[in-house]
C-alpha positions as CSV (number, residue, x, y, z in Angstrom):
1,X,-85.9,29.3,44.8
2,X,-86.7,31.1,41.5
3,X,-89.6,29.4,39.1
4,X,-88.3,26.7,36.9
5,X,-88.3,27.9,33.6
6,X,-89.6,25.7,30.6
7,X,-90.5,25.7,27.5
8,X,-88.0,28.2,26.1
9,X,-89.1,29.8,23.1
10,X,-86.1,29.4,20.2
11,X,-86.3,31.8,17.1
12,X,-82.9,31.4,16.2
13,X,-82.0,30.2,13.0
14,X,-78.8,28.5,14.1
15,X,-80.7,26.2,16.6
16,X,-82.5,23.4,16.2
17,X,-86.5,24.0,15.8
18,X,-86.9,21.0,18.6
19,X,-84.6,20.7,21.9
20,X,-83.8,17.3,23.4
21,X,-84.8,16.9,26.6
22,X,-82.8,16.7,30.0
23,X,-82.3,13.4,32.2
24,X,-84.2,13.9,35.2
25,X,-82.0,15.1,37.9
26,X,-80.0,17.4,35.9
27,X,-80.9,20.8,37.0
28,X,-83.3,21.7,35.0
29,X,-87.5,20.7,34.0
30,X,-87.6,17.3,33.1
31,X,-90.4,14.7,31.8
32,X,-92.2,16.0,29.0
33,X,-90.8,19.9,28.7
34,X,-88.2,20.6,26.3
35,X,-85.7,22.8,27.5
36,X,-82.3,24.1,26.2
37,X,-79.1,22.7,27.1
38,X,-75.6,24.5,26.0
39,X,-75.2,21.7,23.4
40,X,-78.4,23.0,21.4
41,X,-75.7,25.9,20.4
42,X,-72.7,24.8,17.3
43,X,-69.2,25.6,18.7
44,X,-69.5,24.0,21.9
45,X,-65.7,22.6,23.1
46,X,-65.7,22.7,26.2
47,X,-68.2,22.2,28.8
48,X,-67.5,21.6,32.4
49,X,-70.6,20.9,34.7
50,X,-69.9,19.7,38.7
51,X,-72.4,17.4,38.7
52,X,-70.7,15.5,35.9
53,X,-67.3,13.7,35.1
54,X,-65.7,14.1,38.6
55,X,-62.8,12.2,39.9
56,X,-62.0,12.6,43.7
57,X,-59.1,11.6,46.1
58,X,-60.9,12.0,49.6
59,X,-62.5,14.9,48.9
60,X,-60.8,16.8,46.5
61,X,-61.1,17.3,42.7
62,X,-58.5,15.4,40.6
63,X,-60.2,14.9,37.1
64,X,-63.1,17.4,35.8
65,X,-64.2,15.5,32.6
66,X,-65.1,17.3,29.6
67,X,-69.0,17.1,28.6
68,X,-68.4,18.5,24.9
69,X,-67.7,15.7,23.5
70,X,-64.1,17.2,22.5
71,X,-62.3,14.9,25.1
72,X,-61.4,18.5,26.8
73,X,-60.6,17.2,30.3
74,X,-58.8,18.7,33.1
75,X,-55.7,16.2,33.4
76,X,-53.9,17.9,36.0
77,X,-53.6,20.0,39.1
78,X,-55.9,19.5,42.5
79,X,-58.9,21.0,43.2
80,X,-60.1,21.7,46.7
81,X,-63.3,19.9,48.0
82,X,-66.1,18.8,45.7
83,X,-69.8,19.5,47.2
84,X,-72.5,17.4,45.7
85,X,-74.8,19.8,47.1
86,X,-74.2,23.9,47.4
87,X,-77.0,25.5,49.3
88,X,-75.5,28.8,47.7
89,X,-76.2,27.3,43.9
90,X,-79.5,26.2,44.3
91,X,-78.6,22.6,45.6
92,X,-76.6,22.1,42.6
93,X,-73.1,20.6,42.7
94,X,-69.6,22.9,42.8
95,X,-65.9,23.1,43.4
96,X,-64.5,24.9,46.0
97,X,-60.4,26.7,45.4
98,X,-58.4,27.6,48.0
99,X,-56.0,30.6,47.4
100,X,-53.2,29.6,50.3
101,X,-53.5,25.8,48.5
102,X,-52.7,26.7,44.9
103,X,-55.6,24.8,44.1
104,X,-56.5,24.8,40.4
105,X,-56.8,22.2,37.4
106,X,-55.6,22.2,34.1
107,X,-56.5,21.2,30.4
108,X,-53.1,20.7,29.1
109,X,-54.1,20.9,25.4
110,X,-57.2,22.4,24.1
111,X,-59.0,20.1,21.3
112,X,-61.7,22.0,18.7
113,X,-60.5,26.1,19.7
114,X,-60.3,27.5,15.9
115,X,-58.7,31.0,17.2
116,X,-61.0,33.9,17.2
117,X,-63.7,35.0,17.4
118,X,-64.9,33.0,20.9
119,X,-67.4,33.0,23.7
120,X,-66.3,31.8,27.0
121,X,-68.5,31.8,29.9
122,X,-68.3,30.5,34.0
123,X,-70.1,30.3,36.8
124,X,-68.5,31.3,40.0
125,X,-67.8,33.2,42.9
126,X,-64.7,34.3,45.3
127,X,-65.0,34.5,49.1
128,X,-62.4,36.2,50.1
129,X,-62.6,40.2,48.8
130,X,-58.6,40.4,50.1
131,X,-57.4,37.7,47.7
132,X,-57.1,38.0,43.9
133,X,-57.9,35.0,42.2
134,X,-58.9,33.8,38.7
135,X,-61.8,31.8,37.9
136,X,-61.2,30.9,34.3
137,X,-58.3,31.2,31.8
138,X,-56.1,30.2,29.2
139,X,-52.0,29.3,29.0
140,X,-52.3,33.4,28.1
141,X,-53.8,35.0,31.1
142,X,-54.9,37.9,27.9
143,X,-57.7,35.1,26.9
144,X,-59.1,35.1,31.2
145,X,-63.0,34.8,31.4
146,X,-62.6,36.7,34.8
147,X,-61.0,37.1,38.0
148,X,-61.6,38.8,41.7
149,X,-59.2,41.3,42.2
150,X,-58.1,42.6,45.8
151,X,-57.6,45.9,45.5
152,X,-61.0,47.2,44.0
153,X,-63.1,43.7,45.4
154,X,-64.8,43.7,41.6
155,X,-64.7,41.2,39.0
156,X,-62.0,42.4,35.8
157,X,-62.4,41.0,32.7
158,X,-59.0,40.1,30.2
159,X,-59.0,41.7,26.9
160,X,-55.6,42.4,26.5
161,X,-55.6,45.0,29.5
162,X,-57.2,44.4,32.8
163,X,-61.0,45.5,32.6
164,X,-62.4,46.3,35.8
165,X,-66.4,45.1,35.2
166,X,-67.5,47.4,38.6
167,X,-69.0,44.3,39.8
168,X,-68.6,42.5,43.1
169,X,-67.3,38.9,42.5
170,X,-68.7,37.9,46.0
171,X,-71.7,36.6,45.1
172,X,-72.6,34.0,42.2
173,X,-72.2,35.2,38.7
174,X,-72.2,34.2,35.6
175,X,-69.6,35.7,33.7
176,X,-69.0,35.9,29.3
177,X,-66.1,36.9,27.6
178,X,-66.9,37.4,23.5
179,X,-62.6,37.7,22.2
180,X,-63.3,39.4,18.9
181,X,-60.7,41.4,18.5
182,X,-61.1,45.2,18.7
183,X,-64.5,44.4,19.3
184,X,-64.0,42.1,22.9
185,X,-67.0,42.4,25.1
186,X,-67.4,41.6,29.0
187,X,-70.9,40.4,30.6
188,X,-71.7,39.6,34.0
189,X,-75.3,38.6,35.0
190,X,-76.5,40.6,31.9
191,X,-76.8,39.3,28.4
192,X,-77.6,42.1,26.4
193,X,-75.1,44.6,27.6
194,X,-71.6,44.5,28.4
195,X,-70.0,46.0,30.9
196,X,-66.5,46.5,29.6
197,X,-66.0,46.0,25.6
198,X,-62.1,46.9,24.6
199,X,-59.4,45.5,21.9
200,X,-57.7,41.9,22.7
201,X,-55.7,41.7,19.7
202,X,-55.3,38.1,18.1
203,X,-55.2,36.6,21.8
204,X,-57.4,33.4,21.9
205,X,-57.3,29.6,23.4
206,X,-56.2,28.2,19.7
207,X,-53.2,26.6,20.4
208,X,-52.9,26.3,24.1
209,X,-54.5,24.6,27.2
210,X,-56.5,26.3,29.8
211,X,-56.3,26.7,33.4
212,X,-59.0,26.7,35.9
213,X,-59.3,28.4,39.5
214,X,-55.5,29.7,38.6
215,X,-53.6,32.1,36.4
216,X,-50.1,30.5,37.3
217,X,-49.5,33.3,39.4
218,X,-53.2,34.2,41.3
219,X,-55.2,31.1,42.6
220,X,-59.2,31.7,43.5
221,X,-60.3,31.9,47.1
222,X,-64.0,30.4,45.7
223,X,-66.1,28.0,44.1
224,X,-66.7,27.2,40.4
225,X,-69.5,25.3,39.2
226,X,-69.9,25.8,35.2
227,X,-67.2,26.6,32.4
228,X,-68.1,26.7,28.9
229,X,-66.1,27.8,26.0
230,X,-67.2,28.2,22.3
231,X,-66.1,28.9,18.9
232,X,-67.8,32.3,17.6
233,X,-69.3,35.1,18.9
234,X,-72.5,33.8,20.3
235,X,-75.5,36.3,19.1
236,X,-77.2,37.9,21.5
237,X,-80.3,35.9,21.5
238,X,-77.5,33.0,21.7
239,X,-76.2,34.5,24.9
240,X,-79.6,35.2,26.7
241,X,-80.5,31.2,26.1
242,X,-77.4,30.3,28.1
243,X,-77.6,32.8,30.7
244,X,-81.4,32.2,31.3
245,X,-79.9,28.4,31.4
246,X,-77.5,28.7,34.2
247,X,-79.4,31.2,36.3
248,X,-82.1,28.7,36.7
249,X,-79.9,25.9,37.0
250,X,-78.4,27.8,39.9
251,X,-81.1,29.9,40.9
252,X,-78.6,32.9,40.4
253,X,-81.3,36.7,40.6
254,X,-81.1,39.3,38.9
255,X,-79.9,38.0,35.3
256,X,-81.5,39.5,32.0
């Protein structure tokens, strides 16, 4: 298990100078540390965590409740099975989609998207490298925060074309997708460098729902754990505080 990391240092002028702290429980150093949560940052509407806001029937996922505040919940679709415990995220909960089910869930109406610019970001993984699946998008598949494609096994990015990232989606990953228009930029597992950046037009979540684990056409062999979705471009220093976040939430290596 990585070290927990605490007492993260903010400089940034659109945070708070103090963070609240988290229940105990949650993930994350608790007691008397202070430590960032996704809320610290303005913009936040919507913010799917699997340890929070679940509904089952038997074991599967049938309401995945918004934590924004923005009433953002999944209100449809089912969702394979819910693991209160993933060995392969650090102990933490996830949600598990199965390609030959269809499984997904959907947000038929998105409350608090102002258009563009945005920063979407999930947590996820596929398990099956001959099955192309999405992990995150909206009504538009152009506004996708990623998906596993088949034929080259790496995780593409939407920004108005397909963007192949060169990254395996096999493993856990935290993906970001910044839609500002000619200036879109991909991330995965790296913060301060994107690994496809390319023009997405107007496309954006304004307007429209979002689907989860589906694109309507290609459902996700795999598991998502984390989905977060912002107005504005998040700064870089912006960025690295929720990356460093979910690695050590899920004890994901490697991410800078």
């Amino acid at each position: 298990m990585p070290p927990i990391l605490q007492n993260v240092m903010v400089e940034d002028a659109d945070l708070p100078a103090l963070l609240p702290q988290i229940p105990s429980g949650q993930g994350q150093a608790s007691g008397s540390d202070l430590v960032f949560t996704p809320s610290d940052l303005a913009g936040l509407f919507v913010w799917l965590r699997a340890d929070q806001g679940i509904t089952l029937s038997g074991a599967n996922v049938t309401v995945w409740a918004d934590q924004s505040g923005n009433g953002n919940n999944t209100t449809s679709g089912t969702s394979g099975a819910w693991a209160a415990s993933d060995p392969q995220y650090n102990g933490q909960a996830s949600i598990s989609f199965v390609h030959a089910s269809s499984n997904h869930l959907t947000i038929g109406s998105l409350s608090g998207s102002t258009g563009q610019p945005f920063t979407s970001i999930i947590v996820g993984n596929s398990s099956n490298a001959a099955t192309e699946g999405t992990f995150q998008n909206g009504t538009s598949s152009t506004c996708s925060a990623g998906f596993f494609d088949d034929v080259t096994g790496n995780i593409f990015m939407s920004a108005g074309t397909q963007q192949d990232t060169n990254v395996s989606g096999l493993n856990p990953c935290i993906m970001a997708l910044i839609g500002n228009g000619a200036n879109c930029q991909s991330f995965v597992n790296n913060s301060q460098t994107p690994v496809v950046t390319a023009n997405m037009g107007t496309n954006s979540f304004s307007g429209q729902g979002m689907q989860i684990g589906t694109g309507g056409v290609t459902s996700l062999d795999g598991k998502i754990v984390e989905v977060l979705v912002y107005n504005g471009a998040l700064t870089p220093r912006q960025l690295h505080l929720v990356f460093s976040y979910l690695a050590n939430r899920y004890g994901i290596l490697g991410v800078v």
